[in-house]
Structure formats: C-alpha cells, structure tokens
LUMRO-758837 format. One record per residue (C-alpha): residue in one letter; x, y, z. Coordinates in steps of 0.02 Angstrom, whole numbers, plus 50000, padded with zeros to 5 digits. Example, Ala and Ser with C-alpha at 12.3 -4.5 7.8 and 13.67 -1.06 7.14 Angstrom:
// LUMRO-758837
A506154977550390;S506844994750357;
// end
This chain:
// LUMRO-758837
X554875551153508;X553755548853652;X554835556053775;X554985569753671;X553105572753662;X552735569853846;X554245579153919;X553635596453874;X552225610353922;X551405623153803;X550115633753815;X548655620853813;X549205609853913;X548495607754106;X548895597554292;X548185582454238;X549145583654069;X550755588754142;X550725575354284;X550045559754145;X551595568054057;X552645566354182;X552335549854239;X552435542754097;X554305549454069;X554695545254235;X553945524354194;X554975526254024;X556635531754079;X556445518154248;X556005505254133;X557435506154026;X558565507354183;X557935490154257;X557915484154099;X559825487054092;X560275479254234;X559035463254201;X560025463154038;X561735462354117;X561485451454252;X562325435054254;X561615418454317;X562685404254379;X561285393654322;X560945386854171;X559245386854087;X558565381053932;X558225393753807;X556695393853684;X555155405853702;X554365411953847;X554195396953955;X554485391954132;X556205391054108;X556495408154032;X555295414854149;X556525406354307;X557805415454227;X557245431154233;X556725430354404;X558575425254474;X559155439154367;X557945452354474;X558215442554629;X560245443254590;X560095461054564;X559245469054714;X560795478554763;X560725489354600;X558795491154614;X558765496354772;X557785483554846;X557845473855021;X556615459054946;X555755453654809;X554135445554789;X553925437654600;X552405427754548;X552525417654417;X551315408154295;X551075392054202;X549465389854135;X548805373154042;X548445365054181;X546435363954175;X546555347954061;X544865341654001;X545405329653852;X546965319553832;X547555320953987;X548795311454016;X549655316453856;X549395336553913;X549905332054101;X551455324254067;X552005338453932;X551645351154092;X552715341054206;X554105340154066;X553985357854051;X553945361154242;X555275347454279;X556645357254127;X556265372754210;X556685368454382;
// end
C-alpha cells in the first residue's frame, strides 16, 4: 500500500525523498483521522441528500464546524461554492433552478 511504500528508507533513498515520504504519511494518516470524525458527527439539521450540491456541501461544513473540539481547532473558516451562476441563455429558467437549489440548501 502506499503507506507502506512511503514509510520506509533504503539505501537509495535521500532528504528530499525521505521528507516527500514523510509528508505524505503524515497527510494520509491525518486525513483518515478527520475523515473519522467528519464521518461520525451528527447534525441536528436536516438536509436533503442527493449528489454533491449545496445542501450536502452545508452539511459537511456544520459537521467540521460541530467538530472543532476533536480537531483541535479554535475557528474555522470554510468557503464554499456554487457555480452556474454566469447565465447567458435561458435565464430565467437557469436562475430560478439556482435559487431552488440555493433556497433547499439553506
């Protein structure tokens, strides 16, 4: 596996090598621990489910916002983003499907 791969020295190996290496394990092994606690956490709110839209992406924000504690972190800042909204033909049509969109998410 790749931590297996990147978690060891040999003979050729150098600084650069060993601290990529490194890194990446470190990245691998964080990312599965945040993505733990994301995966546990429990909102109060409901949100739609379906794809990777503004509503799922809501909900994954609370669930980092609700668990700070457990990352270890005194505030978040989380951007989040919608695009479709540079409409040049059917408008109105395209507008009000954004809005919908927006509107279920909040």
């Amino acid at each position: 596996t790749i931590l297996s791969l990147n978690n060891s020295s040999s003979l050729h190996s150098n600084v650069f090598g060993e601290t990529w290496s490194s890194t990446a394990h470190q990245s691998l092994l964080e990312n599965e621990k945040l993505y733990d606690i994301i995966e546990n956490a429990e909102t109060e709110t409901h949100f739609p489910d379906g794809g990777f839209n503004v509503a799922a992406k809501l909900k994954m924000a609370s669930k980092i916002i609700l668990q700070h504690k457990k990352r270890g972190a005194d505030r978040d800042v989380i951007h989040l983003k919608m695009s479709g909204w540079d409409t040049h033909s059917n408008m109105q049509d395209r507008f009000g499907k954004l809005l919908d969109e927006l509107n279920t998410g909040l």
